[in-house]
C-alpha positions, 0 to 999 in steps of 0.5 A: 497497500497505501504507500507515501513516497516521500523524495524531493528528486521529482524524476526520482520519486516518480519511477518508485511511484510508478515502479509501485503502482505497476505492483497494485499497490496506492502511492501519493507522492509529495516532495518534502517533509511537512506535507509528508506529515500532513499526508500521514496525519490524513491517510492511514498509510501502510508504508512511508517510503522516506528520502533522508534529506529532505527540504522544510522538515528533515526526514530525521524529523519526519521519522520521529514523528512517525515513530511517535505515534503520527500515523501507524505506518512503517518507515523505510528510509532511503538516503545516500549516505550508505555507511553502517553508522549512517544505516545505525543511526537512521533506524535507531531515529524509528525507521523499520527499514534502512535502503542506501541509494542507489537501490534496485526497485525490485528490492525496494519493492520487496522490502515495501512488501515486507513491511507492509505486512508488519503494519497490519495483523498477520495474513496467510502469504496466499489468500484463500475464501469460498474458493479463491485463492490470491497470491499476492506475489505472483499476482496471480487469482483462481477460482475454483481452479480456473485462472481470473485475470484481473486489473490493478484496482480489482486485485487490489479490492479483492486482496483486501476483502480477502484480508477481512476474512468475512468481515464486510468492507466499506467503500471508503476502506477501499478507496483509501487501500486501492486509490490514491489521493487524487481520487474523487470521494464521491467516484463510482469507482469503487462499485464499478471495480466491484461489479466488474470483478463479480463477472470476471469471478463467475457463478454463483457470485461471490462478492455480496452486497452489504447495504449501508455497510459496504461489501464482503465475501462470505 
């Protein structure tokens, strides 16, 4: 998934971010609320993990926004105030979800997850096409049986051209799910990741070239 982290604490954001990318997902991290909103005007976000009080645009405001149709991602809102009117009135400002701090990043990674689903069309909890089969939470791929270890990034290119059910995938779709935004557009990256998952999936392949319109699996 494509996830913003919006905390203006750096140390903070930083190890939700990396606590994050440790679970395959894209995580851009800004530090107050109107370059949050510019980021959510840009990408398409699957979820905006979203500090309450933040510098510039209060997160109140960034929230509304979201919720006003600025982006389709969903909100998680963190914050330290904890009590059930604060928790009341934070999701009735549009957030899908409420975290008080302090917070485990298991749970918070969990509830990213669950969210993450919401914001897309409903998907099968294991991944399954022309013999693969993809667990997305015990980050776990077979094929034919047999177990494939793969990266961070080759997880990721695979989940989503699973999650296309035979539809073919651009590259940039790929790089806007599997990269962050400090990736360089014109990378290589994503054929590289491509071409390195064919080989560790093995015979017959399985990844098909589309030309001109990107990649899938059939």
């Amino acid at each position: 998934m494509r996830i913003l982290v919006v905390e203006d604490e750096p140390l903070l954001a930083g190890a939700v971010a990396q606590w994050l990318r440790g679970d395959a997902h894209a995580v851009d991290v800004v530090h107050d609320g109107a370059a949050a909103l510019e980021r959510i005007g840009v990408h398409d976000y699957d979820v905006v993990v979203l500090d309450r009080d933040l510098p510039v645009v209060h997160g109140d405001d960034v929230c509304r926004r979201v919720a006003d149709g600025v982006g389709t991602a969903r909100v998680l809102m963190l914050t330290a105030a904890a009590d059930v009117d604060d928790r009341v009135a934070g999701l009735a400002l549009g957030a899908d979800d409420y975290l008080p701090k302090p917070f485990a990043f298991v749970e918070l990674a969990a509830r990213v997850v669950a969210l993450g689903r919401r914001s897309r069309p409903a998907a099968p909890p294991v991944l399954r096409r022309a013999g693969i089969r993809l667990d997305p939470h015990r980050r776990e791929v077979y094929r034919d049986g047999r177990y494939v270890p793969l990266s961070r990034k080759e997880f990721a290119v695979l989940a989503e051209l699973l999650r296309a059910d035979g539809a073919a995938v651009s590259a940039e779709v790929l790089l806007e799910k599997a990269w962050d935004e400090h990736t360089d557009p014109f990378t290589n990256a994503v054929r590289m990741t491509v071409l390195k998952l064919r080989r560790k999936l093995g015979d017959p392949p399985v990844v098909r070239t589309e030309p001109g319109v990107g990649y899938r699996i059939p």
